[in-house]
PyMOL CGO cylinders between C-alpha atoms (Angstrom):
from pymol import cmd
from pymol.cgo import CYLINDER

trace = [
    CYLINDER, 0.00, 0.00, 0.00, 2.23, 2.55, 1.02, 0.3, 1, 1, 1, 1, 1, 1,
    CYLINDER, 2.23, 2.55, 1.02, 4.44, 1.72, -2.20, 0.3, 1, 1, 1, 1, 1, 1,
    CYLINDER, 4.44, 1.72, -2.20, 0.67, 3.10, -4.32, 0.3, 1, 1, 1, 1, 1, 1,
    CYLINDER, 0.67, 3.10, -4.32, 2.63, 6.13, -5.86, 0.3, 1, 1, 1, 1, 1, 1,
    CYLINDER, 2.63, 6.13, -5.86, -0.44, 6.81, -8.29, 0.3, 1, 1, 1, 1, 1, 1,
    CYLINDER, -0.44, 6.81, -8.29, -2.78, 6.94, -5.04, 0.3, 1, 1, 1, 1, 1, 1,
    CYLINDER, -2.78, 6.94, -5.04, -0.09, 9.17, -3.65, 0.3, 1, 1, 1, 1, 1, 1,
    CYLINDER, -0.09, 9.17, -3.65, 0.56, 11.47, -6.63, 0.3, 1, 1, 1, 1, 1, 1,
    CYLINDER, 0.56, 11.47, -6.63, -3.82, 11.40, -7.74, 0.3, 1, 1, 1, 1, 1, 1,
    CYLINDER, -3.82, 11.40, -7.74, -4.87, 11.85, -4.07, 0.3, 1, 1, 1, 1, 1, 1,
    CYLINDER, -4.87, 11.85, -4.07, -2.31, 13.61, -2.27, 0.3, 1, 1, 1, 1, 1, 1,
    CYLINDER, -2.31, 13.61, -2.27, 0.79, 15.11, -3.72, 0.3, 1, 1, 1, 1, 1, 1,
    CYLINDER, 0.79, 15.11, -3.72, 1.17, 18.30, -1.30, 0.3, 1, 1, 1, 1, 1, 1,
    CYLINDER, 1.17, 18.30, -1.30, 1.10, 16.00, 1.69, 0.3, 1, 1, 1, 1, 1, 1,
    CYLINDER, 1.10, 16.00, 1.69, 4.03, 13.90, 1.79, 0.3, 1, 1, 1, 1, 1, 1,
    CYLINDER, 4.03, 13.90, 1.79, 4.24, 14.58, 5.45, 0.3, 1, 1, 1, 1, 1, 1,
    CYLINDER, 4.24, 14.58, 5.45, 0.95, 13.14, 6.11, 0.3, 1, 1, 1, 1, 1, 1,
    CYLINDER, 0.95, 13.14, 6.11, 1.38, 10.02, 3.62, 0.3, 1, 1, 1, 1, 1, 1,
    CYLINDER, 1.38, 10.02, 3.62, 4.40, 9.18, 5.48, 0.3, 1, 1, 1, 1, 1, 1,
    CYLINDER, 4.40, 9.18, 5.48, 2.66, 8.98, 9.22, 0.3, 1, 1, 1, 1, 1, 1,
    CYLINDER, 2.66, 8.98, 9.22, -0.40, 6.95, 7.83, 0.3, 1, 1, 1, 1, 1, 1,
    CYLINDER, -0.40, 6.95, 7.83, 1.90, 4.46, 5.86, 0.3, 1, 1, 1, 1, 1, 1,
    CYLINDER, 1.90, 4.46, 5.86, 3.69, 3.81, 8.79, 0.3, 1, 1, 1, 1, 1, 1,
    CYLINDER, 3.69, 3.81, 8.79, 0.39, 3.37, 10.73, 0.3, 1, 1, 1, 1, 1, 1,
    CYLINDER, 0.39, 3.37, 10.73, -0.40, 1.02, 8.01, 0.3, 1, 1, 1, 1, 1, 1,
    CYLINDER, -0.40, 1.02, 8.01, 2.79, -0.82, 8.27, 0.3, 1, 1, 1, 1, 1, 1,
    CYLINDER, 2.79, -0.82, 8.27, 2.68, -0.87, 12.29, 0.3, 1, 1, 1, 1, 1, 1,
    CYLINDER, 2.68, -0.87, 12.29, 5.99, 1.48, 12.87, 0.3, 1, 1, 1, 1, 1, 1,
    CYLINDER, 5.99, 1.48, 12.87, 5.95, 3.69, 15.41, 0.3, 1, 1, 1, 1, 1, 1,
    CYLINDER, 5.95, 3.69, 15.41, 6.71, 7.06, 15.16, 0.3, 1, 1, 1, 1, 1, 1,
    CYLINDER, 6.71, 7.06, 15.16, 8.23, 10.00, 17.71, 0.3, 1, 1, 1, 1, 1, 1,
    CYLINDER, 8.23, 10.00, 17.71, 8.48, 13.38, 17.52, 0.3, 1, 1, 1, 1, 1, 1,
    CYLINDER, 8.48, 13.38, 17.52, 11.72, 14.13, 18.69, 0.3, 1, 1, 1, 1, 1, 1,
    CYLINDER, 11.72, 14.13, 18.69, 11.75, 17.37, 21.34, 0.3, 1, 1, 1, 1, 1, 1,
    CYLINDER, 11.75, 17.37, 21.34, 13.06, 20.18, 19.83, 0.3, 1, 1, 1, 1, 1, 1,
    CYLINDER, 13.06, 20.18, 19.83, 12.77, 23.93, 21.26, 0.3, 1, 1, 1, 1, 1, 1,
    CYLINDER, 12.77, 23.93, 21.26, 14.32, 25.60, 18.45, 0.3, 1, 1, 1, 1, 1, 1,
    CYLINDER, 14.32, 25.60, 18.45, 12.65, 28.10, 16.40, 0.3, 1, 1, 1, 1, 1, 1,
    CYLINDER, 12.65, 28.10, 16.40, 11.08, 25.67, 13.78, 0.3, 1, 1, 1, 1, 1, 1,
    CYLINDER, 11.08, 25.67, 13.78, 13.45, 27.79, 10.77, 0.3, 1, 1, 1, 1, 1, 1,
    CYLINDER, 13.45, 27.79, 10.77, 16.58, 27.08, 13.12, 0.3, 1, 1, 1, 1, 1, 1,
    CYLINDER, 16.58, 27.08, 13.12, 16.44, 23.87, 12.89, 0.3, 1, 1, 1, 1, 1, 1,
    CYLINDER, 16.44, 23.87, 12.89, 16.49, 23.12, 8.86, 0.3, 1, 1, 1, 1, 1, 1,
    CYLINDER, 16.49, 23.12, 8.86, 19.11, 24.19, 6.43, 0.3, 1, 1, 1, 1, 1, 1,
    CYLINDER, 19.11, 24.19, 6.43, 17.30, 26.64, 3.80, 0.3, 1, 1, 1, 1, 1, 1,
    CYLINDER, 17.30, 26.64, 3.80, 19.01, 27.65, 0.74, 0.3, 1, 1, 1, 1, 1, 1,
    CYLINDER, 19.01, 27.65, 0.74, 18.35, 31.16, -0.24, 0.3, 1, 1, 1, 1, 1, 1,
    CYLINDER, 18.35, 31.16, -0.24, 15.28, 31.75, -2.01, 0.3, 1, 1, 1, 1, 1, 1,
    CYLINDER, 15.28, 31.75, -2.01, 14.27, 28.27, -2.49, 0.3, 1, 1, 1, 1, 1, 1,
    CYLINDER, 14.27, 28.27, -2.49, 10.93, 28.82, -0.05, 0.3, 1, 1, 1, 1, 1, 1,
    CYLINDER, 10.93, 28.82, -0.05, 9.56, 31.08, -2.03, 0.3, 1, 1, 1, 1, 1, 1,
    CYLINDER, 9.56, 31.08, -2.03, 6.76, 28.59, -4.09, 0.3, 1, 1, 1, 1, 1, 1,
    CYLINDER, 6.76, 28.59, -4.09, 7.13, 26.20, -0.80, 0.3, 1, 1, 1, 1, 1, 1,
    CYLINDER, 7.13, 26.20, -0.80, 4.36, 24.05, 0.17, 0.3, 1, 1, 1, 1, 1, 1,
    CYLINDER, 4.36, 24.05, 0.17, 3.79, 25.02, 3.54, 0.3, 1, 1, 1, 1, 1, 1,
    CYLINDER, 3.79, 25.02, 3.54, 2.87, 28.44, 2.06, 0.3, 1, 1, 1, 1, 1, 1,
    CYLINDER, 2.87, 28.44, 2.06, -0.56, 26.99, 0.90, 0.3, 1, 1, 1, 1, 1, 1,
    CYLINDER, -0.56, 26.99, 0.90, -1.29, 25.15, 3.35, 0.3, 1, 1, 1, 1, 1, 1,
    CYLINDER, -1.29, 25.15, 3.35, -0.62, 27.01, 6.34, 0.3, 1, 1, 1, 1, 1, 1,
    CYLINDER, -0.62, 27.01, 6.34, -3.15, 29.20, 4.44, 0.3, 1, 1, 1, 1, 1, 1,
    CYLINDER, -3.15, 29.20, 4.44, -5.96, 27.18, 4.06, 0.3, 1, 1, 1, 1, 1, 1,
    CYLINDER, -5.96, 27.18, 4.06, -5.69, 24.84, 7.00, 0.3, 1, 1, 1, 1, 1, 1,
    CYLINDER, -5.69, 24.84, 7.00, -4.80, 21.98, 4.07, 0.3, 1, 1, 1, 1, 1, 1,
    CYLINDER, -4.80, 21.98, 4.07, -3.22, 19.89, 6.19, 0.3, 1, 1, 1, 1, 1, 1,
    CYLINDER, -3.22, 19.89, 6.19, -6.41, 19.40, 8.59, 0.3, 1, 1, 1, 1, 1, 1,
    CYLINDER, -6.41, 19.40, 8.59, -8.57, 18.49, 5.13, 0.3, 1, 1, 1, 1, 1, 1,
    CYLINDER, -8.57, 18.49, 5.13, -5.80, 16.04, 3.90, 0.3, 1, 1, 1, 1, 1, 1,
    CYLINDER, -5.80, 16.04, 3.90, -5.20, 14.60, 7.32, 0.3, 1, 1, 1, 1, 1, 1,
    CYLINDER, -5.20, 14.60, 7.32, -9.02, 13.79, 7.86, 0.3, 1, 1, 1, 1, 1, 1,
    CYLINDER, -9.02, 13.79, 7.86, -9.14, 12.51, 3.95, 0.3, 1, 1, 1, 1, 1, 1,
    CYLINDER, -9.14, 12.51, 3.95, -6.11, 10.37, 4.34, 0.3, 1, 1, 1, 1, 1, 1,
    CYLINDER, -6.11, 10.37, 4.34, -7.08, 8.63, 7.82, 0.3, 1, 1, 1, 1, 1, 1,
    CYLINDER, -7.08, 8.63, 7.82, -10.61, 8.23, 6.76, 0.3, 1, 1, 1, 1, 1, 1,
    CYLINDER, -10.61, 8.23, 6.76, -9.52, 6.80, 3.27, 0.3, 1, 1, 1, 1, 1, 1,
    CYLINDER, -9.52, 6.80, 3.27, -7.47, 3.94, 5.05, 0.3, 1, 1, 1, 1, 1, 1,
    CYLINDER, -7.47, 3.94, 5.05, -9.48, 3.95, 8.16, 0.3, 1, 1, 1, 1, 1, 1,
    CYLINDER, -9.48, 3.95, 8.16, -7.00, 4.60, 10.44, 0.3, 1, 1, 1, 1, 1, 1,
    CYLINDER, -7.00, 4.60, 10.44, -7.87, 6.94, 13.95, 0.3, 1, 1, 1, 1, 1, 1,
    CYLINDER, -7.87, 6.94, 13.95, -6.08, 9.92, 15.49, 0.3, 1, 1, 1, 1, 1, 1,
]
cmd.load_cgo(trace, "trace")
């Protein structure tokens, strides 16, 4: 399932993020968020203008993370 590129790339290609964490769900792998108090943009290595046409941009905008997150879990039935 989680190897379904089309279903990735058709359904949700702006949400790799979220495909990852349900896969793994899928698969039974456990995920942790590792603690971290750095300033989110502290933590990553940008290069120079490359976050101009970024993702998060749109959805940070639109809550799109929320809708794909709900889609996603309720497409493979899994429960947050």
């Amino acid at each position: 399932m989680a190897l379904n590129y089309n279903v990735f790339l058709e359904v949700f290609p702006n949400a790799d993020n979220v495909w990852v964490k349900a896969m793994a769900m899928l698969s039974g792998i456990d995920m942790k968020k590792f603690d971290d108090n750095r300033c989110y943009w502290s933590r990553i290595l940008l290069i120079e203008n490359s976050q101009d046409i970024a993702i998060l941009h749109y959805n940070s905008s639109v809550n799109a993370n929320d809708f794909k997150i709900k889609s996603m879990f309720s497409r493979y039935e899994l429960s947050y």
